[in-house]
C-alpha positions as CSV (number, residue, x, y, z in Angstrom):
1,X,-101.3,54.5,57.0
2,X,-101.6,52.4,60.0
3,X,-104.6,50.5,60.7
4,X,-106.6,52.1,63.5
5,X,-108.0,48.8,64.6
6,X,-104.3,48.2,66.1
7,X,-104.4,50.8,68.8
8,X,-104.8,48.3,71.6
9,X,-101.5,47.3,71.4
10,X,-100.0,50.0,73.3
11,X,-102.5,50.0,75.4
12,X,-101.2,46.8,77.7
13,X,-100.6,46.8,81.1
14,X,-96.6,47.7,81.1
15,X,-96.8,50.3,78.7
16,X,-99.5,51.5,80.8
17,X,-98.0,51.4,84.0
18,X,-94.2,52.6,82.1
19,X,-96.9,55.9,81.6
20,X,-98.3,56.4,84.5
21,X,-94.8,56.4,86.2
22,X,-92.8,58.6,83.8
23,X,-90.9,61.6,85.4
24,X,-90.9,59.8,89.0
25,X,-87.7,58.9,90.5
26,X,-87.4,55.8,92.4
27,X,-86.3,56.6,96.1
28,X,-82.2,57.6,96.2
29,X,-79.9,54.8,97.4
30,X,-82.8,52.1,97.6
31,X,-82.0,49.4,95.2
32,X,-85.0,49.3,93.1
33,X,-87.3,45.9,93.6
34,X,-89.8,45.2,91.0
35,X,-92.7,43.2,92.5
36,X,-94.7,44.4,88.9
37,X,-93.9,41.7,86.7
38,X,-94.5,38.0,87.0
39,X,-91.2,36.7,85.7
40,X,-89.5,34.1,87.8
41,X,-86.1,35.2,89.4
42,X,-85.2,31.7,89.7
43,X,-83.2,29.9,87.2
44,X,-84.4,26.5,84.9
45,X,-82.7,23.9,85.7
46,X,-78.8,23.2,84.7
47,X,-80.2,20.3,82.4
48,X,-82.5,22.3,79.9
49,X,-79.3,24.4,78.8
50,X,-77.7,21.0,78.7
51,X,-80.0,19.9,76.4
52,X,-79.8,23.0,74.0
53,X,-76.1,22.6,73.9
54,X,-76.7,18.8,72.7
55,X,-79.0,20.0,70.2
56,X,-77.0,22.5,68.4
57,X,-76.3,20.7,65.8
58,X,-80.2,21.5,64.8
59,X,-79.9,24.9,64.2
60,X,-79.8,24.4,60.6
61,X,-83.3,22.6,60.8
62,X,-86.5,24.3,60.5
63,X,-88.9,22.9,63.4
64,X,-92.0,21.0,62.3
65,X,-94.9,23.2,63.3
66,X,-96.3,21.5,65.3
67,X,-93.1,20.3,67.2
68,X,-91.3,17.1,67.2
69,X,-92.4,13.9,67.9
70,X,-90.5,13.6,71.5
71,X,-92.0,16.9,72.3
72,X,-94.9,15.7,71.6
73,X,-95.0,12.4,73.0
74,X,-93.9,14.1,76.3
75,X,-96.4,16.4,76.5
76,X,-98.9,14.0,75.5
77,X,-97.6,11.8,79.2
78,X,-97.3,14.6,81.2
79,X,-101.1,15.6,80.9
80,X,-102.1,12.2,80.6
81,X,-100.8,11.5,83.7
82,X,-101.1,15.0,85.5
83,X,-105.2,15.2,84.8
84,X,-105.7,11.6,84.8
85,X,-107.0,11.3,81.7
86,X,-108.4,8.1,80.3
87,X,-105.7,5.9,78.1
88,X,-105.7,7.0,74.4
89,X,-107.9,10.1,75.1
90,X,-105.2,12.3,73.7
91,X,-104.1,11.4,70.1
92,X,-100.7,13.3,69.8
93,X,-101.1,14.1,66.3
94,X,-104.5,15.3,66.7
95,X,-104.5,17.0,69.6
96,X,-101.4,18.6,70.7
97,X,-99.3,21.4,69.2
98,X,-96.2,23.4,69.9
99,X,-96.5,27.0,70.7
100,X,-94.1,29.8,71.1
101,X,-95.2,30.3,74.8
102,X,-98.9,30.7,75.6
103,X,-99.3,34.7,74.8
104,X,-98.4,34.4,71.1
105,X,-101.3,31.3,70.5
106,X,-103.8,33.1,72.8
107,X,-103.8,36.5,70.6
108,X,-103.6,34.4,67.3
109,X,-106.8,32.8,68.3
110,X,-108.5,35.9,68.1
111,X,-107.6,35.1,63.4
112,X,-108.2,30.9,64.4
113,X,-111.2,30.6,66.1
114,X,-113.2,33.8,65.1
115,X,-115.2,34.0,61.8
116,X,-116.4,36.9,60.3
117,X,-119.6,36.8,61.4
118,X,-121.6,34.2,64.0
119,X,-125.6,34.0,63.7
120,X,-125.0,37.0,61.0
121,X,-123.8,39.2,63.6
122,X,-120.5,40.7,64.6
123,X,-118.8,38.0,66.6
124,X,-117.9,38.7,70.6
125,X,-114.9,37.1,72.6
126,X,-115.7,36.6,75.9
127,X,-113.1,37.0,78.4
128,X,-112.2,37.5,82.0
129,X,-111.9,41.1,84.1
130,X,-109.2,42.0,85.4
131,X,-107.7,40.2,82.3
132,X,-104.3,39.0,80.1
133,X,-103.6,41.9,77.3
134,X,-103.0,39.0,74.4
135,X,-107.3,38.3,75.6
136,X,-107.9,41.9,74.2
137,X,-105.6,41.7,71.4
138,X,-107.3,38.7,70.3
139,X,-110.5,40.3,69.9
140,X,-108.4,43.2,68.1
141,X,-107.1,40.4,65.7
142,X,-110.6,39.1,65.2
143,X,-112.5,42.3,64.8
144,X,-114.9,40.7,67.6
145,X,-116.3,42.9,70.2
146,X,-114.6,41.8,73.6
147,X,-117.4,41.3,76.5
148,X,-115.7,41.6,79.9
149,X,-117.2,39.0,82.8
150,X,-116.3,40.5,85.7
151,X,-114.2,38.8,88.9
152,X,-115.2,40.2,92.0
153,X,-115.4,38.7,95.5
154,X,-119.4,37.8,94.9
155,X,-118.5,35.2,92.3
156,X,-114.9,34.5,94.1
157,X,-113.1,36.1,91.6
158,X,-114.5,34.0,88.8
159,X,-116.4,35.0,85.9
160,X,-120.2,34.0,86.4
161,X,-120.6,32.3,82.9
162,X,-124.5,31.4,83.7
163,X,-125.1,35.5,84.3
164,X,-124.5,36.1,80.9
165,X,-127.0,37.0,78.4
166,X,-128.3,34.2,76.2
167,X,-128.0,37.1,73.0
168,X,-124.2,37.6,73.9
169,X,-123.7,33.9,74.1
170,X,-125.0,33.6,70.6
171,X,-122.5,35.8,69.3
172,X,-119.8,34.5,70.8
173,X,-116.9,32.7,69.1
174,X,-114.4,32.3,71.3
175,X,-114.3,32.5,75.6
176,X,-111.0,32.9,77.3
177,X,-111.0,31.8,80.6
178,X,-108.0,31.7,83.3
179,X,-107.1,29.2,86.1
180,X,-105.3,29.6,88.5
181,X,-106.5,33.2,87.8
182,X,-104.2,36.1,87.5
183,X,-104.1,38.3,89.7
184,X,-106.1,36.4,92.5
185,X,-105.1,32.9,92.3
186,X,-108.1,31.4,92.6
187,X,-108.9,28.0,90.9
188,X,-111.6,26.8,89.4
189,X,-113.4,23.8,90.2
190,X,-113.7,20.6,88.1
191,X,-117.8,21.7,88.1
192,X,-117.1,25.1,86.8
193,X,-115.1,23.6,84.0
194,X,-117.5,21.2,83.1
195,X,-120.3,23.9,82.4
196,X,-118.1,26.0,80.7
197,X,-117.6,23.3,78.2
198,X,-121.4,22.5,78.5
199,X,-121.8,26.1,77.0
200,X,-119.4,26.5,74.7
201,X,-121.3,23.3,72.8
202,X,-124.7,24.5,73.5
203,X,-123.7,27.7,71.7
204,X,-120.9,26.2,69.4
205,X,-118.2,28.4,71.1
206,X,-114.1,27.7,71.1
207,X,-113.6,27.6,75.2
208,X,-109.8,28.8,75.5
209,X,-108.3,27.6,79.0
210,X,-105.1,29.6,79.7
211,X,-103.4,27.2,82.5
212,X,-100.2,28.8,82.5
213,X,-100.1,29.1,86.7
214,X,-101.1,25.5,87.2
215,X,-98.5,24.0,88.5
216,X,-97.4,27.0,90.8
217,X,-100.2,25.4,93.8
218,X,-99.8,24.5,97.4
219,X,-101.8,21.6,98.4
220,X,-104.7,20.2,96.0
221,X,-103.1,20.3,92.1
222,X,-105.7,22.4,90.4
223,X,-107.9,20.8,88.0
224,X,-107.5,21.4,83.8
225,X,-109.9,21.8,81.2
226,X,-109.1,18.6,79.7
227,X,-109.8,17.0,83.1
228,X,-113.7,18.2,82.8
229,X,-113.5,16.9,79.4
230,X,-112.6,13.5,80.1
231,X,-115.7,13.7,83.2
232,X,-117.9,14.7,80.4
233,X,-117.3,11.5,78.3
234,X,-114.0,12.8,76.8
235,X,-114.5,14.8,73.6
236,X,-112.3,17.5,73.0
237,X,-114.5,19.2,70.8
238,X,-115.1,23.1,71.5
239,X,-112.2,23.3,73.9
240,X,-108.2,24.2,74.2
241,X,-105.9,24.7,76.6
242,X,-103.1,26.1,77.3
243,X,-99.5,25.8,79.0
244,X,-96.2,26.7,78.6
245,X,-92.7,26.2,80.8
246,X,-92.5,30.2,81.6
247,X,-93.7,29.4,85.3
248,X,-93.7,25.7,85.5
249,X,-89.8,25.9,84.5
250,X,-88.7,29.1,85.4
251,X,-88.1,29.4,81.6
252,X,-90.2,32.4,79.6
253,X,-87.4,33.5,77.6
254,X,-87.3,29.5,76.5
255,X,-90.8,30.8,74.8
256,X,-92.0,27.1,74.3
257,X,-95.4,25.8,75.7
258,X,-98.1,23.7,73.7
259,X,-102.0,24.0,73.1
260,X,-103.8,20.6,73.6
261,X,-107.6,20.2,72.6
262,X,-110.3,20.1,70.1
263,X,-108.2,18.6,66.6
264,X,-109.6,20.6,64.5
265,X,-108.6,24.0,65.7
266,X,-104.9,22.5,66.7
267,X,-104.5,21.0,62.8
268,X,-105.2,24.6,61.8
269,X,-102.4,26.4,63.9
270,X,-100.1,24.0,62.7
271,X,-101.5,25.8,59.1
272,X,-101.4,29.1,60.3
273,X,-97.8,28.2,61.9
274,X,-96.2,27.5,58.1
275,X,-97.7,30.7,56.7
276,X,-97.1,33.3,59.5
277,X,-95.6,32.5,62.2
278,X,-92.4,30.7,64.1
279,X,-92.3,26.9,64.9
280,X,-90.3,26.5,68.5
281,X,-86.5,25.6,67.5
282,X,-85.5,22.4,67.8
283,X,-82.3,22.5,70.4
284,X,-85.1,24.6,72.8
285,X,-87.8,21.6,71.7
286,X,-85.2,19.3,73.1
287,X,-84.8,21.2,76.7
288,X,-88.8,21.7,76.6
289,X,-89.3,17.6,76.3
290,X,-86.6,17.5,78.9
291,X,-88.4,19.7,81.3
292,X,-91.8,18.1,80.8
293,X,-90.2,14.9,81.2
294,X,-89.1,16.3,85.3
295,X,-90.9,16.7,87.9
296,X,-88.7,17.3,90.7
297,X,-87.5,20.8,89.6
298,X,-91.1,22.0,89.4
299,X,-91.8,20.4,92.9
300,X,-88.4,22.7,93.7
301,X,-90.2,25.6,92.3
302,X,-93.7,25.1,94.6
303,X,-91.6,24.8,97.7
304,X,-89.8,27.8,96.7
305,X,-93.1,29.9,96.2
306,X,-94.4,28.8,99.4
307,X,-91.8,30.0,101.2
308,X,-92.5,33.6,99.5
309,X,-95.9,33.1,100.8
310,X,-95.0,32.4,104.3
311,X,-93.1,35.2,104.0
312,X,-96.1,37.3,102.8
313,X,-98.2,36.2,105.2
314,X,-95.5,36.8,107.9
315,X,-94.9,40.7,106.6
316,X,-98.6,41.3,105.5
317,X,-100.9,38.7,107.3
318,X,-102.3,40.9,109.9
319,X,-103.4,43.8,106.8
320,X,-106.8,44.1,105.7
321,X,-107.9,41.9,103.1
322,X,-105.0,39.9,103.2
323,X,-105.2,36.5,102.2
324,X,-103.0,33.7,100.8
325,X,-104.2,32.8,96.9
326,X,-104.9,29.3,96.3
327,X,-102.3,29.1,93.7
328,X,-100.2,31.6,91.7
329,X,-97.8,33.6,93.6
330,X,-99.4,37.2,93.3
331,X,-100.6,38.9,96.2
332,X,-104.0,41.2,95.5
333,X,-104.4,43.5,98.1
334,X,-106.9,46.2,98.4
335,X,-106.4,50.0,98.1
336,X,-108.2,52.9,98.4
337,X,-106.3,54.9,95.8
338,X,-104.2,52.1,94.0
339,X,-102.5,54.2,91.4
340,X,-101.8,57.0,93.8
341,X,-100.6,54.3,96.1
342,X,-98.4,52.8,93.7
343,X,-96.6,56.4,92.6
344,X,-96.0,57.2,96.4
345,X,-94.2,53.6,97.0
346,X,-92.3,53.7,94.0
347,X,-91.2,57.1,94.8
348,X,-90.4,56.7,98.7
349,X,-89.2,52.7,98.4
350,X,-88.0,52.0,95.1
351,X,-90.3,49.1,94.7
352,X,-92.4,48.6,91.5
353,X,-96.0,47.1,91.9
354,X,-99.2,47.0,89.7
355,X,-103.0,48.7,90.0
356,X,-104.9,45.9,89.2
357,X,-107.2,48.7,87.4
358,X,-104.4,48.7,84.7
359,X,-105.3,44.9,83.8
360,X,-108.9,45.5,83.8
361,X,-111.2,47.4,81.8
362,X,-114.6,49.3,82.6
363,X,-117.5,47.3,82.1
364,X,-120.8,48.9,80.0
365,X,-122.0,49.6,83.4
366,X,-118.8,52.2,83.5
367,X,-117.4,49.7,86.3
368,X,-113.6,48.8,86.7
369,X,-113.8,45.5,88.9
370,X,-109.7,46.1,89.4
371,X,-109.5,49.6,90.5
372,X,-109.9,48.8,94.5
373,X,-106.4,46.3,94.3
374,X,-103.1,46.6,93.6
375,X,-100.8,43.2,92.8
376,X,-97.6,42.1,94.3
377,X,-95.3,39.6,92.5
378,X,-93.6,36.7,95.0
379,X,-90.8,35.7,92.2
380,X,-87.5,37.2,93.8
381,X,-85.2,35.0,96.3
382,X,-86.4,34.5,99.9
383,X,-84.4,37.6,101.0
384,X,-85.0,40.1,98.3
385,X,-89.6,38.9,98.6
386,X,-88.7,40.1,102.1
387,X,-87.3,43.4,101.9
388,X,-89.6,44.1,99.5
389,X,-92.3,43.7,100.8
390,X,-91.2,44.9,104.5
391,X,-90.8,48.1,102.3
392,X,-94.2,48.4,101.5
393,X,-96.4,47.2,104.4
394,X,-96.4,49.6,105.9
395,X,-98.6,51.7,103.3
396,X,-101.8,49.4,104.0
């Protein structure tokens, strides 16, 4: 009775990493460290629950689904003036929306931006490899057929959108790409935007931009999607992107982000929003415009990830293939036998980390681009980063 086109979803990265772990004990009288998942340790600031408490007396409101016009008009500045974008480029009626966090839009664009058939054919998603598990749910969602583009250290870990076939491109309806990437933390450049949008035009594709680890940079602030937009003469058409205030704010259980882009695809979320899903509640909408109103918390946040780096750098700089990410705060590093690596540490130091080979997926050449890594989450305090990873250096 279940629909077999649903299997993917236990097929995620967690669920597949709880697996491979099951029946090994974590070393006795080690507290256990999980450098697995990336969910800040760090707390919002005070202000956001402020602003929740203020706005309890909205509880008994249903949202708008697209979010309120504060929200809205916050959002609006913030990427106005974080991408300098032209004045007026940005229409906030047309071309934002609220969303419940980034992973619940991303896998319901797999239903939004994927028709039944492109150029007669089945319809593909492109999407990144190693890659986010709401990227393969979407295709799931879609009944596309997901096409992995491989990131290796030939194309500096981002997908080679000119390398793919002019018949795939075709078929595509939808391309998810990510930057800063996860796992590697490597940007892309303003250029490598700009012909992503040039394709997704010339082949009448929805380009998806998940910037979720955006503002988590040292140095340079990476560019946006809607920055290449605005250099290309600033149509939103054929693009989106994406943020939410999991990493910016230290907030994921807040689950409130926004999707900013091409108006038609944003009016018809705000649709889909009042038949099937869950508009962000007001009292949490008023903490979100709060958040993305601040700036000096998030510049908190930076300094606090780059001390975790210079911490990692301290503890792991002199391994092979060690290197600081551009932005992000994983640390890839390479492994010979990453899942038989990651058992042994977990059962000898207590501490949890992730075979990159468990967020990617063989490609038709029968080619996992993730096996030779394992990722390393920089989120704890100062101290904890530390003795977690002085724990595990030793095994590369």
């Amino acid at each position: 009775m279940i629909n077999p086109a649903l299997q993917p979803l236990s097929d995620y990265t967690f669920a597949r990493l709880a697996r491979m772990l099951d029946g090994i004990a974590p070393a006795a009288g080690k507290r256990p460290i999980l450098l697995s998942v990336g969910e800040p340790q760090i707390q919002p600031p005070a202000f956001a629950a402020e602003a929740i408490a203020a706005g309890s007396h909205l509880w008994n409101k249903y949202p708008p689904p697209k979010g309120d016009a504060a929200f809205l008009g916050a959002v609006t500045d913030w990427l106005t003036t974080r991408y300098g974008l032209p004045a007026g480029m940005l229409d906030t009626e047309r071309h934002v929306t609220s969303i419940s966090g980034t992973r619940e839009a991303l896998y319901q664009l797999g239903f939004l931006a994927v028709p039944e058939r492109k150029n007669g054919r089945q319809p593909v998603i492109l999407m990144p490899n190693p890659l986010y598990h709401s990227y393969r749910g979407a295709a799931m969602l879609g009944r596309a057929e997901p096409v992995y583009m491989n990131a290796t250290p030939e194309n500096g870990f981002l997908p080679a959108l000119d390398e793919v076939a002019p018949e795939i491109l075709e078929r595509t309806a939808l391309c998810f790409l990510c930057t800063p990437t996860n796992p590697q933390g490597r940007v892309a450049s303003l250029d490598y935007l700009k012909r992503a949008i040039e394709l997704a035009r010339e082949y009448d594709f929805m380009l998806a931009v998940d910037e979720c680890y955006a503002e988590i940079y040292r140095g340079v602030p990476p560019a946006g999607g809607l920055q290449a937009a605005a250099a290309l003469g600033g149509s939103l058409k054929n693009i989106v992107v994406l943020h939410s205030l999991s990493k910016r704010s230290s907030g994921p259980g807040l689950r409130s982000g926004f999707m900013a882009g091409d108006p038609e695809l944003v009016g018809r979320y705000a649709e889909y929003i009042m038949f099937g899903s869950a508009s962000t509640p007001l009292p949490i909408q008023h903490a979100a415009t709060a958040l993305w109103k601040d700036e000096a918390h998030v510049e908190s946040n930076r300094a606090h990830y780059a001390e975790n780096w210079r911490i990692a750098t301290q503890v792991l700089g002199n391994k092979k293939g060690y290197h600081e990410a551009e932005a992000g705060f994983f640390v890839c590093m390479p492994a010979d036998d990453a899942e038989a690596l990651t058992k042994q540490i977990w059962r000898e130091q207590a501490v949890k980390i992730v075979p990159v080979g468990l967020m990617a997926r063989e490609d038709a050449e029968g080619v996992n681009p993730g096996d030779p890594y394992v990722r390393i989450a920089l989120v704890y305090d100062a101290e904890t980063t530390e003795e977690g990873l002085r724990r595990i250096a030793p095994y590369f």
